[in-house]
N, C-alpha and C positions, 0 to 999 in steps of 0.2 A: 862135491869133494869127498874122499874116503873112497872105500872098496875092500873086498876080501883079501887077505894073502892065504896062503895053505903053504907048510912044509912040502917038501924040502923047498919049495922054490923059494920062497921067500921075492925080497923085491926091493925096491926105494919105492918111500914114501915121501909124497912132497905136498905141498899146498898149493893153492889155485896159484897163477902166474911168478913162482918162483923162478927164478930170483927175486922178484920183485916183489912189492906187498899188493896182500890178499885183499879182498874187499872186506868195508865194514859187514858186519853182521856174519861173515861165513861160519857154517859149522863144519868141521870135518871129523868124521868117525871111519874108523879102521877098526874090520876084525882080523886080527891075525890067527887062527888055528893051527895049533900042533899037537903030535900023536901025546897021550897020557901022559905024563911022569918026564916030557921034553922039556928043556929052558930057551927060554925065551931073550934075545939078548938086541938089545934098543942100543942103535949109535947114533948122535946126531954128530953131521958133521956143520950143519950149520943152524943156527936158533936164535931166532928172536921174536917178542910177544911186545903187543903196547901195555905199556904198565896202566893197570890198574881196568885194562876192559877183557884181554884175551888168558887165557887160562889153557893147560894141558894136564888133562887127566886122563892114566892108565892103573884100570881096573883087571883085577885077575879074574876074567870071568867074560860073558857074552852082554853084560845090560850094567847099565849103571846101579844096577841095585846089591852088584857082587863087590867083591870090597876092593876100596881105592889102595893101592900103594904105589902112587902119585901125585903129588898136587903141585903143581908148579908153576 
């Protein structure tokens, strides 16, 4: 689960058998790239996590070690 996007195309992103739920333990990472000084703009049009096991983090950056302005 996950994969690249690149400007301009951009895309949907989804999880393993959506509509339906994902398996336990999935991870999924998304890199989205765009040119310098572009914004980046996140819509979900649908969202749900099991509380207290699944998590969504978006970091400005390519690795987990660039800083989170997400945690959700």
């Amino acid at each position: 689960c996950g994969g690249n996007l690149t400007a301009p195309s951009g895309g949907p992103v989804t999880s393993p058998n959506y509509p339906s739920d994902y398996g336990d333990n999935d991870l999924c990472e998304w890199l989205i790239t765009v040119p310098t000084g572009s914004t980046i703009r996140l819509t979900f049009d649908s969202f749900e996590t099991e509380d207290g096991n699944d998590v969504l983090l978006i970091y400005d950056g390519a690795s987990d070690s660039d800083v989170e302005v997400v945690h959700w």
